[in-house]
DOMI-790799 format. One record per residue (C-alpha): residue number from 1; x, y, z negated; residue in three letters; chain. Coordinates in steps of 0.001 Angstrom, whole numbers. Each point is the difference from the previous one (the first is absolute). Layout:
REM residues N
REC  kolke  east  north  up  marvo  zavo
REC  NUM  X  Y  Z  ALA  A
...
REM end
This chain:
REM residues 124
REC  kolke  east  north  up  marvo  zavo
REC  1  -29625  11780  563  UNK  A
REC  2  2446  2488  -323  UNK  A
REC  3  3604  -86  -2106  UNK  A
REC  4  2315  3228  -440  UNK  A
REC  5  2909  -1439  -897  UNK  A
REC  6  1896  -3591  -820  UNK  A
REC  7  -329  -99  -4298  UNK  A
REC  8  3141  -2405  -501  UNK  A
REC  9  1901  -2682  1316  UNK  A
REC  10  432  -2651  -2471  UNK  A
REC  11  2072  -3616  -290  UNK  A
REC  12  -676  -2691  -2140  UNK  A
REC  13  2909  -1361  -1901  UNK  A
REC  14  816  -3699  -638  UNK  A
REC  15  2279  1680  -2970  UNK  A
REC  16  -585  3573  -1009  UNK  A
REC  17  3252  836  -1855  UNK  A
REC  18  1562  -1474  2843  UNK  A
REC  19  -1757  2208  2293  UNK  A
REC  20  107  2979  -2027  UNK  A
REC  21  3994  -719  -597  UNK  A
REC  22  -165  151  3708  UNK  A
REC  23  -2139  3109  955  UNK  A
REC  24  1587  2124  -3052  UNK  A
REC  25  3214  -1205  -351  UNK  A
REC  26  932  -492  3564  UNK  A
REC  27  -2088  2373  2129  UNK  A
REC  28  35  2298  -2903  UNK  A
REC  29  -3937  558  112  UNK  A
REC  30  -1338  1489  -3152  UNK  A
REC  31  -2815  -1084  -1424  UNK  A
REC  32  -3162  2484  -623  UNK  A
REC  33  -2296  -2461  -2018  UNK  A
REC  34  591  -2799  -1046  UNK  A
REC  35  -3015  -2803  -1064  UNK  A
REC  36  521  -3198  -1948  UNK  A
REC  37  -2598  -2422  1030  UNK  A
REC  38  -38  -3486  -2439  UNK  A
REC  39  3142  -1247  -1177  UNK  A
REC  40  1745  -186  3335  UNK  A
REC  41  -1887  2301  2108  UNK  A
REC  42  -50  3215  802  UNK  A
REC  43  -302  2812  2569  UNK  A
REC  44  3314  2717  805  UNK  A
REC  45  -732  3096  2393  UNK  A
REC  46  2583  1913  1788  UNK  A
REC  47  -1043  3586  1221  UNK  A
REC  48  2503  1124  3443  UNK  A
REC  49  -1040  3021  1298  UNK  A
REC  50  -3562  -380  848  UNK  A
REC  51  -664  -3647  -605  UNK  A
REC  52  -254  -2117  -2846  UNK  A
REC  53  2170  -3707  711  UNK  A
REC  54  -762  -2496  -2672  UNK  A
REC  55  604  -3404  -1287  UNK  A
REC  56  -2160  -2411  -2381  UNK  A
REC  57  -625  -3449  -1243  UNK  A
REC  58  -3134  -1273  -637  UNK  A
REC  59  -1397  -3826  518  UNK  A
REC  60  -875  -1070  3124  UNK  A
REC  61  2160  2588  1854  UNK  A
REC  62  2472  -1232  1696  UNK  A
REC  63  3178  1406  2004  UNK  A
REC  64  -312  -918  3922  UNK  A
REC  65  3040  1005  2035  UNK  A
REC  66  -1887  22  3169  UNK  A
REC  67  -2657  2572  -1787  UNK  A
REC  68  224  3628  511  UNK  A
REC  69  2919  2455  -921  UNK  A
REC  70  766  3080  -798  UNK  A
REC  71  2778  2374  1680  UNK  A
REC  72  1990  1954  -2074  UNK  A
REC  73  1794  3170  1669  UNK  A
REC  74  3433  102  -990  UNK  A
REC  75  1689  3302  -1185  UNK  A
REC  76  3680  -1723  2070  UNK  A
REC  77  -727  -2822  1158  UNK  A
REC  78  3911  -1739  11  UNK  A
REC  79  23  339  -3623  UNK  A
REC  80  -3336  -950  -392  UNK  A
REC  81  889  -3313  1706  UNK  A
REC  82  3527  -40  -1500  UNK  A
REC  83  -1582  253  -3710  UNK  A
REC  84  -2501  -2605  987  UNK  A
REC  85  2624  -2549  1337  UNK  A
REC  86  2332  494  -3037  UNK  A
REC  87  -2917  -1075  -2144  UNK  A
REC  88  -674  -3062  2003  UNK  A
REC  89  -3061  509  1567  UNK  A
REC  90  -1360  -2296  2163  UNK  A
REC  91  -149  1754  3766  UNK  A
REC  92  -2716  -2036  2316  UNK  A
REC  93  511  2304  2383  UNK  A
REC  94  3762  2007  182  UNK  A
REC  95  160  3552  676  UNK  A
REC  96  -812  938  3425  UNK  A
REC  97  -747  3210  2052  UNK  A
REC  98  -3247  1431  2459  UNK  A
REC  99  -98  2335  1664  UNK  A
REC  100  -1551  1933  -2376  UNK  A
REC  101  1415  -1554  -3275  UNK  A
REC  102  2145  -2177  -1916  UNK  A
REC  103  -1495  -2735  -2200  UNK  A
REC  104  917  -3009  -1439  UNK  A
REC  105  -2582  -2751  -2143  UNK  A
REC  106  409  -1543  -3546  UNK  A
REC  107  -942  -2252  -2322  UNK  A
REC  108  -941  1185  -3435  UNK  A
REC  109  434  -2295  -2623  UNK  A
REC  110  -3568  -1540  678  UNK  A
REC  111  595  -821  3684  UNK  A
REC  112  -1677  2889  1023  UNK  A
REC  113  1159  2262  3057  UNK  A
REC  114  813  3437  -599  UNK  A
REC  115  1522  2535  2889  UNK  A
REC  116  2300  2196  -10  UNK  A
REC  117  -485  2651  2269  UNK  A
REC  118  2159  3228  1180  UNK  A
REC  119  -2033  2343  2922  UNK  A
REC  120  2712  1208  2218  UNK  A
REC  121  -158  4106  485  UNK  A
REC  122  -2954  905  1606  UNK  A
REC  123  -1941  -2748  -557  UNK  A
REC  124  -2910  962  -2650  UNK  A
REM end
């Protein structure tokens, strides 16, 4: 079995306006399609850079904030945090540094963990 690349990374969301209020209006993600699924469902893709980051509802799917998460690499990372502290976001994990990186974890609006992530120089 052989893959060439990872498709997507997806979350489910308990509350997709919620989430999407989240991912567009506070990480400023813009979304490239856009699928309404039954009257409260749906599925929301973000394309950054390569990779395709994307959220949906569906029944049976449910948020898990010990599931996996996706690491977002920050264009500045102090006003990435900054922006995501002014908006109240939820930190389970404050902003910390490697010795490679700086990253802190979040809670979307779902309870899921998303990271954000800043490669110091040199670091690919």
């Amino acid at each position: 079995m052989l893959f060439t690349e990872v498709a997507f990374t997806c979350y489910p969301a308990a509350d997709l306006s919620a989430s999407r209020a989240f991912y567009e209006g506070v990480l400023q993600l813009v979304p490239t399609m856009v699928t309404p699924m039954g009257d409260d469902g749906g599925w929301v893709e973000y394309e950054l850079g390569p990779h395709t980051l994307a959220i949906g509802k569906a029944p049976g799917w449910l948020p898990s904030a010990d599931g996996p998460s996706c690491g977002l690499e920050a264009v500045d990372f102090d006003t990435t945090i900054a922006t995501l502290k002014a908006a109240g976001t939820t930190f389970k994990m404050e902003p910390f540094e490697t010795p490679v990186c700086h990253m802190a974890m979040v809670f979307d609006p779902s309870g899921n963990i998303l990271i954000i992530h800043k490669r110091k120089p040199g670091h690919a």
